[in-house]
C-alpha positions, 0 to 999 in steps of 0.5 A: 416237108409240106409247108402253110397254104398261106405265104405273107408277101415278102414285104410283110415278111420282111416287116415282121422280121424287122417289128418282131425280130423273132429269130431261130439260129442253127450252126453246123459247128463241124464246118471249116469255121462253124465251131470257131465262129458260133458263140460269136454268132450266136451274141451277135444275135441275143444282142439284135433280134429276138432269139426263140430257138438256138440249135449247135449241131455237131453231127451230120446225121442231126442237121435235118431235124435240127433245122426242120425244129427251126423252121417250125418254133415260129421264127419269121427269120432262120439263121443257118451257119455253116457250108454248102451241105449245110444250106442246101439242107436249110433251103430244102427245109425252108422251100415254099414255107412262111419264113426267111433264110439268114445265111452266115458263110462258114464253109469252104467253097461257100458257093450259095452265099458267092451266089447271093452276092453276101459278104463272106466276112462274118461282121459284114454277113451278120450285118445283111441279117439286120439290114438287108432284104428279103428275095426269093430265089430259085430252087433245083429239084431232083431225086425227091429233094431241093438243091440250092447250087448244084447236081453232078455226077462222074469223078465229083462223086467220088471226090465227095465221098472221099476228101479228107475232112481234114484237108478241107479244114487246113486247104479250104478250097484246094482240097478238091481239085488235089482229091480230084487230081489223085483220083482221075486216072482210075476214073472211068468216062461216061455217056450222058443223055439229056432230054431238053424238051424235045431234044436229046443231047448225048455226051461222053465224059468224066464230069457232068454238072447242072447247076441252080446256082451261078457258082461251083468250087468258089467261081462263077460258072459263066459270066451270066448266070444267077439264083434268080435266072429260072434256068439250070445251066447244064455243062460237062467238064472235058470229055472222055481224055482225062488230059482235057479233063484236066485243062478244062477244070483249069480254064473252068477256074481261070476264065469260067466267070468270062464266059456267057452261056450262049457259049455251045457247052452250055444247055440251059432248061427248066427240066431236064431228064438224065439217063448215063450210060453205066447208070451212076450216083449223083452229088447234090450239093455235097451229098451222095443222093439218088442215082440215074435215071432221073428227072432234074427241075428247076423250081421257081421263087421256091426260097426266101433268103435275106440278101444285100439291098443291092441284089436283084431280085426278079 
């Protein structure tokens, strides 16, 4: 979506926000939490700030245009709640426009809000609304559409498509590593070729990420890396031994937060061009979208987002 030529300063934003308090709210009520949470949220909301549209989705295929009605009813604030499919669909809806996102957790991995440094406690995430900041972060871009977290390709794919929405609701974040276990030994490797400027750096294995944010399956990639970095942080999990697959999940989980990235198995970069060889299908943030070969971009300060006064905001 094409957004205004004019975007205020975000301090005059931020001013609007709190003089104006006119607030537009979208709730993915299919999530983990989103159905049991959202008539709190939404009197949280009638009772502090100005509430000109309020908008309960049940169904995937409705979120889009759900939240494209938000972000143009006039609202300087766009309320989201629901998981990381949810908010990468907000960010993309919200990218380079004249209005601000609020972001109530209410997934399973949460990976976004774990990025923003937001409470994932629903009265603590509802009071950032009130009396936070407004920042701008960075955005990823591939396949014709931004991305808030994270672009993957090999056995991630297939998790996606086929974790059980039910086991996601009773397990939370459990339910993708036990997918993932009972899919790997039918997964084939890949080769993976990404151009870094003028490098190429060729890779066998089952799971290839490029990363936007700084968190995948509800923990910190490595110890340095942030929404706001202007980097995508590219990094392969094991190679083509499904064994080590397997043990470098498990170390990514355990120890990922303690590793910096000038560790070698990371490539940070502003672009990226990806070819695989079988070309595969990727999954951004959550969703199937596009295939290789194709073009991955980092796309800087293309999101205003309401953060905790402590967040640094570059």
């Amino acid at each position: 979506m094409t957004g205004p030529v004019h975007q205020r300063s975000k301090a005059a934003l931020d001013a609007d926000i709190r003089a104006r308090r006119r607030t537009a709210l979208v709730v993915n009520v299919r999530s983990r939490r989103g159905r049991r949470h959202f008539a709190a949220v939404h009197r949280w909301l009638q009772a502090a700030v100005e509430l000109v549209d309020v908008r309960p989705v049940a169904e995937p295929r409705g979120l889009p245009e759900a939240l494209a009605a938000a972000a143009d009813s006039g609202a300087d604030l766009v309320v989201v709640g629901g998981g990381d499919g949810t908010l990468s669909e907000a960010a993309h809806q919200l990218a380079h426009r004249d209005a601000c996102l609020g972001v109530v957790p209410l997934g399973t991995t949460n990976n976004f809000a774990r990025g923003l440094g937001l409470p994932l406690g629903l009265p603590a995430a509802l009071g950032v609304l009130t009396g936070g900041k407004v920042a701008d972060v960075d955005l990823g871009h591939v396949a014709g559409r931004h991305f808030a977290n994270l672009t993957s390709l090999g056995l991630s794919v297939q998790v996606a498509e086929h974790v059980p929405h039910r086991l996601k609701r009773v397990l939370g974040r459990a339910a993708y590593p036990l997918t993932a276990l009972a899919l790997l030994p039918g997964h084939r490797p890949f080769t993976a070729r990404l151009r870094i400027g003028d490098e190429v750096h060729e890779l066998a294995t089952h799971q290839l990420n490029i990363a936007n944010g700084s968190h995948h399956a509800g923990r910190a990639i490595a110890s340095d890396t942030g929404l706001d970095d202007r980097e995508l942080v590219a990094y392969r999990l094991g190679d083509v031994n499904r064994l080590r697959l397997s043990l470098a999940t498990v170390r990514q989980t355990v120890i990922g937060p303690r590793r910096p990235l000038d560790r070698t198995r990371f490539l940070t970069a502003g672009e990226v061009w990806l070819e695989t060889d079988p070309p595969l299908a990727l999954d951004v943030d959550g969703e199937i979208r596009g295939r290789t070969p194709v073009r991955i971009a980092l796309e800087a300060n293309a999101l205003r987002v309401m953060v905790g006064t402590d967040f640094l905001d570059r």
